[in-house]
C-alpha positions as CSV (number, residue, x, y, z in Angstrom):
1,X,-13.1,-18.8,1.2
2,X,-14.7,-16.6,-1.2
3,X,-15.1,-19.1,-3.8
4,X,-17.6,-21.1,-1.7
5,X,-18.8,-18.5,0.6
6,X,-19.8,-16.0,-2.2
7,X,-20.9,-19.3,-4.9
8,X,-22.9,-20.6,-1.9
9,X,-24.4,-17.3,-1.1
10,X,-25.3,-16.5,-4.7
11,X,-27.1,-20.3,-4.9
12,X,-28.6,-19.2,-1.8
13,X,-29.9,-16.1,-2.9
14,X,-30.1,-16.7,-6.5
15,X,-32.0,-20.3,-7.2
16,X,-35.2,-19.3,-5.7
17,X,-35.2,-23.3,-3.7
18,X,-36.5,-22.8,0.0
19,X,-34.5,-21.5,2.4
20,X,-34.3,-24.4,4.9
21,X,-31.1,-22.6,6.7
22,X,-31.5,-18.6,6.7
23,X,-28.7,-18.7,9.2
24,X,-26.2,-20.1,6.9
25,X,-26.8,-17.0,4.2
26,X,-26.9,-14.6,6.7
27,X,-23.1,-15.6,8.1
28,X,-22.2,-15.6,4.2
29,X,-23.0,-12.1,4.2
30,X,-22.3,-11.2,7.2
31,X,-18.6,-12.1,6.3
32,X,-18.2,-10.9,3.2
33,X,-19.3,-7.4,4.0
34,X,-17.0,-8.2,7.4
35,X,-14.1,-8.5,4.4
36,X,-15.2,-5.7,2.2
37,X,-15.3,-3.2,5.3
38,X,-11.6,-5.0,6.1
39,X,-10.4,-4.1,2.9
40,X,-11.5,-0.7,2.8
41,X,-10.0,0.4,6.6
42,X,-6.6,-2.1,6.9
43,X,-6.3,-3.7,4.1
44,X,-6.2,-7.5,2.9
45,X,-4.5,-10.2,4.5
46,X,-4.1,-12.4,1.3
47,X,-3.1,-9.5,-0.4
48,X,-2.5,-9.8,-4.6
49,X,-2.0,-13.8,-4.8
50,X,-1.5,-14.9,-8.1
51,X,-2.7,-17.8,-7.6
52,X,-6.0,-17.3,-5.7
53,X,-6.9,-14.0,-7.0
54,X,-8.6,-16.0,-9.8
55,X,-10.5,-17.9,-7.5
56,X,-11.5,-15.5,-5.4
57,X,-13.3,-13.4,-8.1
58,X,-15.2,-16.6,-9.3
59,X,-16.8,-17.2,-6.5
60,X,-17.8,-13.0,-6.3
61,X,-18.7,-13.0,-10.1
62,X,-21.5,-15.8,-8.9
63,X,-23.0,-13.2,-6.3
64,X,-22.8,-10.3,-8.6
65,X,-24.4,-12.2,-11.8
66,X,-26.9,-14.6,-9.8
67,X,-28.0,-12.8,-6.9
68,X,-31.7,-11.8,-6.8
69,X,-31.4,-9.5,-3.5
70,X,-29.6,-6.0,-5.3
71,X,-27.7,-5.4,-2.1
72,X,-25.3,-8.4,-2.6
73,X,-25.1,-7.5,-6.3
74,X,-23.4,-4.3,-4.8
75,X,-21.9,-6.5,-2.2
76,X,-20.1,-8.4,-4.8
77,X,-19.1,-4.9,-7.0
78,X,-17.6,-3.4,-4.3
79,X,-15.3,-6.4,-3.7
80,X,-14.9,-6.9,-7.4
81,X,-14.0,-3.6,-7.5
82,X,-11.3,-3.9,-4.6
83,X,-9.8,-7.1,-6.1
84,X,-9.5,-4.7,-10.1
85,X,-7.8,-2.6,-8.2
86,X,-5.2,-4.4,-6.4
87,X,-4.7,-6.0,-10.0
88,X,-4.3,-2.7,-11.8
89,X,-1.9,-1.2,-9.7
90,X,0.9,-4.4,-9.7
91,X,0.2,-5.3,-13.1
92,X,3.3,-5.6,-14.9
93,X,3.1,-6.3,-18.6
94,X,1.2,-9.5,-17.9
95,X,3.0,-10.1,-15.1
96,X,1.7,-10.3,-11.6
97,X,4.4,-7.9,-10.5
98,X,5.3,-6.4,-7.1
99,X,5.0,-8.5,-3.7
100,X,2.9,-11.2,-3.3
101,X,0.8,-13.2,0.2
102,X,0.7,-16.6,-1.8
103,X,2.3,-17.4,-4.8
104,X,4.9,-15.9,-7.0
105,X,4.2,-15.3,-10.8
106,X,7.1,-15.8,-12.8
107,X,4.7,-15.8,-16.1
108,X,3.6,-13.6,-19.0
109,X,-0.6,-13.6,-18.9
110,X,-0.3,-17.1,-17.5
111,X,-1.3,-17.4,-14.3
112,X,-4.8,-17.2,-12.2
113,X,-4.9,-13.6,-11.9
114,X,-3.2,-12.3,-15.1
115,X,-5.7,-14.5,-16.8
116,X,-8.5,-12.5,-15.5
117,X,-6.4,-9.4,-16.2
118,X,-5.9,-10.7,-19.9
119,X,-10.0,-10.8,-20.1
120,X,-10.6,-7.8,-18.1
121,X,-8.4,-5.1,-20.2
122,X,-6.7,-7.4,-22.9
123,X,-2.7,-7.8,-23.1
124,X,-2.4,-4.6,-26.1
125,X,-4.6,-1.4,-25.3
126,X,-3.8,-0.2,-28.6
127,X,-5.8,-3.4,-30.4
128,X,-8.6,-3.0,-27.6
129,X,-11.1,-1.2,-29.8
130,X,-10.4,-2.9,-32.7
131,X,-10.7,-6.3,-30.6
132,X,-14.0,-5.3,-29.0
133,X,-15.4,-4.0,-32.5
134,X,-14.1,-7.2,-34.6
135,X,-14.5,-10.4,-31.9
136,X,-10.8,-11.0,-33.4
137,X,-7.4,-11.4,-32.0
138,X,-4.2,-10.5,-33.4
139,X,-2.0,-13.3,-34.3
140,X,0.4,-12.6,-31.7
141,X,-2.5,-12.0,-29.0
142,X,-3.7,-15.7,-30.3
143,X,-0.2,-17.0,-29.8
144,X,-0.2,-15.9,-26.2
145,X,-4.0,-17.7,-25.6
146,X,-2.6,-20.7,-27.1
147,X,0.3,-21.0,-24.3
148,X,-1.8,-20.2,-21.5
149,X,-2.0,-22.7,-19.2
150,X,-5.3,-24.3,-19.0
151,X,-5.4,-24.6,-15.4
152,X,-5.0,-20.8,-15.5
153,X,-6.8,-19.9,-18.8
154,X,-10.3,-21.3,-17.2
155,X,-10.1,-18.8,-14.6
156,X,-10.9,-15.9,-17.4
157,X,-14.0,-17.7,-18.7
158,X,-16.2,-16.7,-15.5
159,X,-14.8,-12.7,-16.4
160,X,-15.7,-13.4,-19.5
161,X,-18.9,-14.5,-19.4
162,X,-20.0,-12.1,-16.5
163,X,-21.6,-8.8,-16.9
164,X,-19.3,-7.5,-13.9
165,X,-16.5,-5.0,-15.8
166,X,-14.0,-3.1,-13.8
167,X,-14.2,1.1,-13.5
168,X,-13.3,2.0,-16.6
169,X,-10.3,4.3,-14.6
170,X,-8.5,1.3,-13.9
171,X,-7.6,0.4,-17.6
172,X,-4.9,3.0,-17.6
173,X,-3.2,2.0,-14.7
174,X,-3.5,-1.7,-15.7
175,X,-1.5,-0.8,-18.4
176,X,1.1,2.3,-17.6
177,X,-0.5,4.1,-19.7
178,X,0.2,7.4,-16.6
179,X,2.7,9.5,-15.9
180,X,5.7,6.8,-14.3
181,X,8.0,6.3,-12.7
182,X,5.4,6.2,-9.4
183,X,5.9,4.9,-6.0
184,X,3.6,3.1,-3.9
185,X,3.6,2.0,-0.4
186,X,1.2,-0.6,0.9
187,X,0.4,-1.7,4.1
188,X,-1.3,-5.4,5.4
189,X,-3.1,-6.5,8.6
190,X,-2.8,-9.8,10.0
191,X,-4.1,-12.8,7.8
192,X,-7.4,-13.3,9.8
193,X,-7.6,-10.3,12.4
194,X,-10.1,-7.5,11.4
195,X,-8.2,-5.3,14.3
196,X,-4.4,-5.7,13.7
197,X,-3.4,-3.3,10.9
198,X,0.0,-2.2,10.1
199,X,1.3,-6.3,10.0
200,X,3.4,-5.9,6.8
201,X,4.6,-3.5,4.5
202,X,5.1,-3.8,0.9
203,X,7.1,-1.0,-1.6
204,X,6.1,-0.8,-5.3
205,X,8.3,1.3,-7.8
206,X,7.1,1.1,-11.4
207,X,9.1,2.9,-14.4
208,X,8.3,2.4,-18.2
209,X,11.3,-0.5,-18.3
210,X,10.6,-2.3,-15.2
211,X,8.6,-3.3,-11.9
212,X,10.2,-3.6,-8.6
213,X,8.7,-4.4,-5.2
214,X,9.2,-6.2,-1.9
215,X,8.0,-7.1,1.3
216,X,8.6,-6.2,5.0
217,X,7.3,-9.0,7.4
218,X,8.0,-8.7,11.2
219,X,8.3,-12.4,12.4
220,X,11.9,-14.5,12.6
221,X,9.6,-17.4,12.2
222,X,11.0,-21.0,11.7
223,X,7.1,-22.5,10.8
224,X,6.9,-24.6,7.5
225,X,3.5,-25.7,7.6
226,X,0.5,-24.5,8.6
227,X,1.8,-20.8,7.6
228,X,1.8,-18.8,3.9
229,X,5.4,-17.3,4.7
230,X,6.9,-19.3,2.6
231,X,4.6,-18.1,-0.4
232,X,5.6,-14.7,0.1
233,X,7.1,-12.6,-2.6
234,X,9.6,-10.8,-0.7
235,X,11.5,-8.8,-3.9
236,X,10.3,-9.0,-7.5
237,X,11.5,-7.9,-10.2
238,X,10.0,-7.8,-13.7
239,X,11.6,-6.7,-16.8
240,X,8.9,-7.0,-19.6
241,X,9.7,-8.1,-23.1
242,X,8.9,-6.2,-26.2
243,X,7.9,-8.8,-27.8
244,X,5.7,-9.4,-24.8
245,X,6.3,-13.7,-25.1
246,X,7.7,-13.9,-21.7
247,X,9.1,-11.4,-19.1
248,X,12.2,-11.5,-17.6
249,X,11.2,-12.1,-13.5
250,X,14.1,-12.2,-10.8
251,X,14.2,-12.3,-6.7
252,X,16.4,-12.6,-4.2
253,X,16.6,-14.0,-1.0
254,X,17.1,-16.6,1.4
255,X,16.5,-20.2,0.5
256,X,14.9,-21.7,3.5
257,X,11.6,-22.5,1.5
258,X,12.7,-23.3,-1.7
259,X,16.5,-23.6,-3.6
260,X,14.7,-20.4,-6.0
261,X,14.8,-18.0,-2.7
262,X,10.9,-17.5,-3.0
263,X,9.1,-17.5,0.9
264,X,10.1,-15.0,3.6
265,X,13.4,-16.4,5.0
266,X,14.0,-15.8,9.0
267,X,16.8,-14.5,8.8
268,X,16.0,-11.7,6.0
269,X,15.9,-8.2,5.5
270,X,16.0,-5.0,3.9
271,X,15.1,-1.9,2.5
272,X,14.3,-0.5,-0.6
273,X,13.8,3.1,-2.3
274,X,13.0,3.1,-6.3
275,X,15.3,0.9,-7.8
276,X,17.8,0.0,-5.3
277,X,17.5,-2.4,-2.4
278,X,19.9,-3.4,0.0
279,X,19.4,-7.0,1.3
280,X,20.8,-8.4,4.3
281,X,21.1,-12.2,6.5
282,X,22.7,-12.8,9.2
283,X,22.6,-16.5,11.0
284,X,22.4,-16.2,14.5
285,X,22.3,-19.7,16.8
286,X,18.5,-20.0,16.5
287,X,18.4,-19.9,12.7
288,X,21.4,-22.3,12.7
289,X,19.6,-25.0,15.1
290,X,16.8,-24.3,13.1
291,X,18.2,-25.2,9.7
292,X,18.4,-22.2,7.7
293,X,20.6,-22.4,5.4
294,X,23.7,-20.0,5.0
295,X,23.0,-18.8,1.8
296,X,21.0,-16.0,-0.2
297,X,20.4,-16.5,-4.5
298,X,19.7,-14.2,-6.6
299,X,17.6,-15.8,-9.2
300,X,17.5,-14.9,-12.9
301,X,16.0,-16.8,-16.2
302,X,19.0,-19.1,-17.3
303,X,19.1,-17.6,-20.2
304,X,20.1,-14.3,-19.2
305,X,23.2,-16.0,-19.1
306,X,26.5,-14.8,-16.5
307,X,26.9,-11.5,-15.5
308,X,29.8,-9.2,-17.0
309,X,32.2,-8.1,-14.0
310,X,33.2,-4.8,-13.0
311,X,34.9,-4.5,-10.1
312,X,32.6,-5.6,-7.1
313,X,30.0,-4.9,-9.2
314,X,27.8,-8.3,-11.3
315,X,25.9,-6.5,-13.9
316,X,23.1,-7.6,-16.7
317,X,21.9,-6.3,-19.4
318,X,18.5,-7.2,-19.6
319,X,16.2,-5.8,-22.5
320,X,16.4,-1.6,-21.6
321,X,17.8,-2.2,-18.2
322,X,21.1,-2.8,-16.4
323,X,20.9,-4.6,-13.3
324,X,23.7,-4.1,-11.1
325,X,24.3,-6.4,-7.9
326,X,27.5,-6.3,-5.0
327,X,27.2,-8.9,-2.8
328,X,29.3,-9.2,0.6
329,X,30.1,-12.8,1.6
330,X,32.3,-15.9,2.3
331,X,32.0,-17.0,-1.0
332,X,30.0,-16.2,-4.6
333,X,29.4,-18.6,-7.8
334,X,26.8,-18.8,-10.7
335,X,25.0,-21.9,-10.4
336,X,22.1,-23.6,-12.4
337,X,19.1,-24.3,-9.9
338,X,16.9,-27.1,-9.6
339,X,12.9,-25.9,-9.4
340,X,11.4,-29.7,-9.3
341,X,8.4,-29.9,-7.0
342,X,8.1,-26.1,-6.0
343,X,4.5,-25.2,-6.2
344,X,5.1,-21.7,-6.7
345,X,6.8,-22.1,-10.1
346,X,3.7,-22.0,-12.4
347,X,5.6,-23.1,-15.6
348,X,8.1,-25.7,-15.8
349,X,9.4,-24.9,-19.4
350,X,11.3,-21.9,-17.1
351,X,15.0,-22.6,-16.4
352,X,16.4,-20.7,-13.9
353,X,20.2,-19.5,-12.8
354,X,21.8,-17.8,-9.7
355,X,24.1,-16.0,-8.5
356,X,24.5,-17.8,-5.0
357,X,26.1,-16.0,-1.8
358,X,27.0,-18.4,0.7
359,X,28.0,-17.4,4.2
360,X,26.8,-17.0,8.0
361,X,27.0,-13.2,7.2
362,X,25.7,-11.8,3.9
363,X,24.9,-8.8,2.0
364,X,23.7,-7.5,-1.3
365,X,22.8,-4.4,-2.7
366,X,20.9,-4.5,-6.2
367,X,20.2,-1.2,-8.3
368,X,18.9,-0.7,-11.5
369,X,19.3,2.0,-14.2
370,X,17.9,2.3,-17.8
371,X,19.8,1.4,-20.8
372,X,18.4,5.2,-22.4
373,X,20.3,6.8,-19.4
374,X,23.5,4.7,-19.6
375,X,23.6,3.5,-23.6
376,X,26.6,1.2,-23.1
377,X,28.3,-1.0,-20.3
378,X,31.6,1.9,-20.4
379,X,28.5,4.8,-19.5
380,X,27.5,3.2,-16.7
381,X,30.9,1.6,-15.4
382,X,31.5,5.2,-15.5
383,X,28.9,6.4,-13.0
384,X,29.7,3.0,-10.9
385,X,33.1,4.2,-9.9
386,X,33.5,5.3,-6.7
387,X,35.1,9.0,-6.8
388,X,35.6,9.8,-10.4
389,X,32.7,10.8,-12.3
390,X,31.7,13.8,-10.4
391,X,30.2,15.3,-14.1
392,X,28.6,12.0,-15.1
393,X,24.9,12.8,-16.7
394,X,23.4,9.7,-16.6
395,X,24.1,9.7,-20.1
396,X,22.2,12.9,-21.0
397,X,23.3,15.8,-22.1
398,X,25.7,17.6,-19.8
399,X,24.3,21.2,-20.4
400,X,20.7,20.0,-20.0
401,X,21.1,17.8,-16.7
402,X,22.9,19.1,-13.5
403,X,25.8,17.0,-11.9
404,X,24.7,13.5,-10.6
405,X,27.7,12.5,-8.4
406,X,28.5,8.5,-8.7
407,X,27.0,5.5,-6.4
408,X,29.0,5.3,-3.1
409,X,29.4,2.2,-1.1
410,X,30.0,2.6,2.7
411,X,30.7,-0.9,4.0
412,X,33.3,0.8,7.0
413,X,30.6,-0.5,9.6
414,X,29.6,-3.6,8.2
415,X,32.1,-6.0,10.0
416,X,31.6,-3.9,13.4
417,X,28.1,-2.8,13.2
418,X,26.6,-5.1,10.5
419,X,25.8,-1.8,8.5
420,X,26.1,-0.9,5.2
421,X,25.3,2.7,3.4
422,X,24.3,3.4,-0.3
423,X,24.1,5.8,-2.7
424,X,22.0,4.9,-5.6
425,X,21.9,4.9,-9.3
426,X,18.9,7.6,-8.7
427,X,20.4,9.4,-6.2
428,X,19.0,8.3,-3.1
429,X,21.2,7.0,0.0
430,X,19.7,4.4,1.6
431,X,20.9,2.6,4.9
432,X,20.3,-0.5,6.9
433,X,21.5,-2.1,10.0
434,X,20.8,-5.6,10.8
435,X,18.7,-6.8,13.8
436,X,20.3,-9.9,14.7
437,X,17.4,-10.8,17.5
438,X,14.5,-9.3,14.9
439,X,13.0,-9.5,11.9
440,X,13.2,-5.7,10.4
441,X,16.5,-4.2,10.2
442,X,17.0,-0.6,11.2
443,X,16.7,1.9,8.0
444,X,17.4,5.4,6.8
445,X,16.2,6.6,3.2
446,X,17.5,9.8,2.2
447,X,18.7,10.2,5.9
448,X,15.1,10.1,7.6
449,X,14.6,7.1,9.9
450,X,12.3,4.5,7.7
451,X,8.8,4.4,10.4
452,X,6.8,1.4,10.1
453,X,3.7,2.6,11.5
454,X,0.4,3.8,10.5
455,X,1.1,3.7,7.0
456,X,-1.9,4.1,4.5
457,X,-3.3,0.9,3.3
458,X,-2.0,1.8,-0.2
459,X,-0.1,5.5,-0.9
460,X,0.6,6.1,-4.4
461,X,-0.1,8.8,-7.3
462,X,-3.2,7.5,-8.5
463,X,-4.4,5.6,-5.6
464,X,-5.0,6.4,-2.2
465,X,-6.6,4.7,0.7
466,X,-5.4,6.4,4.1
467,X,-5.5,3.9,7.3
468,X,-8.8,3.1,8.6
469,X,-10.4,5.6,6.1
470,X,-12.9,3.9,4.7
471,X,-12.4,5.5,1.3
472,X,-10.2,4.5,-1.3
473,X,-9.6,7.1,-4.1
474,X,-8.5,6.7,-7.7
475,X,-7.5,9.5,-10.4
476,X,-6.5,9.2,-13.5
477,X,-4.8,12.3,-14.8
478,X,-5.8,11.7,-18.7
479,X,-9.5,11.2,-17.7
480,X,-11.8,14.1,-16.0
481,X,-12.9,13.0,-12.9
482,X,-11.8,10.6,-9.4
483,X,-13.2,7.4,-8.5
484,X,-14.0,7.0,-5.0
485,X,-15.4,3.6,-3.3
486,X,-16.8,4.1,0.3
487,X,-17.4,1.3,3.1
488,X,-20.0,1.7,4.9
489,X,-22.1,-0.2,7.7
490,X,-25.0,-0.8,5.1
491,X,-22.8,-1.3,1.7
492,X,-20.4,0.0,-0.5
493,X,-21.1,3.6,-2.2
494,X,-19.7,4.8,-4.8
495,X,-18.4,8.4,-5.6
496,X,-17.8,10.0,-9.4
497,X,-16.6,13.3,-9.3
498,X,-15.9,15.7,-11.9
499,X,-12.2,17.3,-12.1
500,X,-12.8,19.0,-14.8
């Protein structure tokens, strides 16, 4: 909608042709500051979509390079601006990381909106200066152009060619170059409504070695077309490559949308804190007369090859990370998967594997640790036993780091109750029960009750947009002052402030 709403306005506005329709570009703009003023209060309803991102900012690009009237220039900025933003904060090595509304990347700075990214704030900050001074690439940076999709790589020449640039503050954060680990929550209204906030709620956990988020939505709905659940990205995972060719990208879930367990499956649920999740489905009669199949993937590049066994414990090694996954159900197996005619694969070069749980009643917990902490599989076997390990460092040095006590697994009340109880890799102890009539399972992180209501449209260190606000707030901590963006009834405003 932006694409020919925000094009159309700008022709509008922009060509200096009679006006034969003033009604038409007055609705245009009308809606589009009806969106900004969205945004900046409850949120976006086709939140961070890899796949029309790039679209979207087109069209916006049009109005903010071609519009004559200076007020939908700012229009256009302040929407720009939102869309950077959302970018910055998920971007994961040239990944589209964390959840998304429609779409699912599984690329490295090839896909709609990581080709806008690449153009915006380049794939290497290091050779950023010397790119901008030169007009050259590095060989590897010209390797990584000459994969790109075209259907993907078009979508930078409009960034390119515009005079629109991002706030400068956003370069950082578009490429972790700040303080992490950080944690984000993220709230979304209802696709269309400008009234209904608080519709789902995404978590986003960033460290230097990997990317982790997913997706809260509060329907048990059965509807295949006609709906975007099933181009949700529930839980993502990206591990980035040093080599930064292609990044390792892995999710888990139901497979009532696709065989690769992308979509928001009825019957799923969760909870995450940091690195660890715990993942639950349970068929009741609906989702059995409905079709949905008894069965939940976990689905990892092919050739990250089987996982080594410890225990109940299925564990990768995956560039600096372990990924460690348990998984309660009638039955368990590695398994090539198919990915012909899925739409939200963007490459079909990717082969894909999975560990598939198959069962009316399933469960999973996945966690995540860093190879620095735990150097070899023995180190972190270690801290994965249940009631030895009580001195366990996490791999650093004992006198240094004070006791972390190892992972427990309460599954007592999962046959009775349908809950299970964790203590992670990090430390944190994270619960959930399943609603077998619902959509959102009951959960407890660090033994407070997890509230789903009136969370900020995004909560994080470096970005903060409280509920129906109207200002959204960026720091950086290596630059001197905050970024602020305002909505108001007759634009956008913008707010620099000194921190020094």
């Amino acid at each position: 909608m932006f694409m020919h709403r925000a094009s159309g306005l700008a022709l509008m506005d922009g060509s200096g042709l009679p006006m034969e329709d003033p009604a038409t570009s007055a609705t245009n703009e009308a809606w589009l500051r009806a969106e900004l003023n969205k945004f900046l209060t409850l949120g976006q309803g086709e939140f961070h979509s890899s796949i029309y991102y790039g679209y979207s900012i087109s069209g916006l690009l049009d109005l903010y390079d071609f519009a004559q009237n200076p007020e939908l220039k700012k229009l256009a900025q302040g929407l720009l601006d939102w869309f950077a933003l959302n970018m910055a904060l998920r971007l994961s090595w040239g990944t589209a990381g964390g959840a998304e509304s429609r779409g699912f990347d599984r690329n490295t700075w090839d896909s709609g909106l990581t080709a806008v990214a690449w153009q915006w704030w380049g794939p290497n900050p290091v050779n950023h200066d010397a790119v901008k001074t030169s007009g050259k690439l590095t060989a590897a940076d010209q390797e990584r152009v000459n994969r790109m999709n075209k259907k993907h790589a078009w979508l930078a020449l409009p960034a390119g060619l515009s005079s629109y640039r991002p706030p400068e503050i956003l370069r950082a954060i578009a490429h972790k170059q700040i303080p992490l680990p950080f944690e984000a929550q993220i709230s979304h209204p209802a696709y269309y409504s400008y009234s209904a906030s608080n519709q789902l709620w995404e978590t986003f956990y960033v460290t230097p070695d990997y990317s982790l988020g997913t997706l809260l939505e509060p329907s048990r709905s059965y509807q295949v077309q006609g709906t975007i659940r099933a181009q949700y990205a529930t839980y993502k995972l990206v591990v980035p490559d040093p080599q930064g060719r292609q990044n390792s990208v892995i999710n888990l879930g139901g497979t009532y949308h696709t065989p690769l367990a992308t979509g928001r499956s009825p019957a799923d649920q969760l909870v995450q804190k940091r690195g660890a999740v715990i993942f639950q489905s349970i068929l009741n009669p609906e989702d059995l007369a409905a079709g949905v199949p008894p069965r939940s993937t976990l689905v990892l590049p092919e050739g990250l090859g089987e996982p080594q066994r410890y225990r109940d414990w299925y564990i990768w090694r995956i560039n600096n990370i372990w990924l460690c996954a348990r998984v309660w159900a009638d039955q368990v197996e590695w398994q090539a998967l198919s990915h012909e005619n899925q739409p939200v694969v963007t490459s079909r070069d990717l082969q894909f594997a999975g560990l598939v749980a198959t069962g009316e009643k399933i469960a999973w917990i996945s966690d995540i640790a860093a190879v620095s902490d735990y150097p070899d599989l023995q180190r972190l076997t270690e801290r994965l036993t249940e009631g030895s390990g009580e001195s366990s460092t996490s791999g650093l040095d004992q006198e240094s780091n004070p006791v972390i006590n190892p992972v427990k697994v309460d599954d007592s009340q999962w046959d009775t109750q349908e809950k299970l109880t964790y203590q992670s890799l990090a430390g944190d102890t994270i619960s959930l029960t399943y609603n077998p009539q619902g959509a959102i399972g009951t959960a407890e992180i660090n033994h407070q009750p997890r509230v789903l209501k009136n969370w900020p449209v995004i909560q994080s260190p470096y970005i903060q947009l409280p509920l129906n606000s109207g200002l959204l707030t960026v720091t950086n901590p290596q630059m001197t002052h905050q970024w602020q963006l305002q909505g108001s009834l007759t634009g956008p405003k913008w707010i620099v402030q000194d921190g020094s």
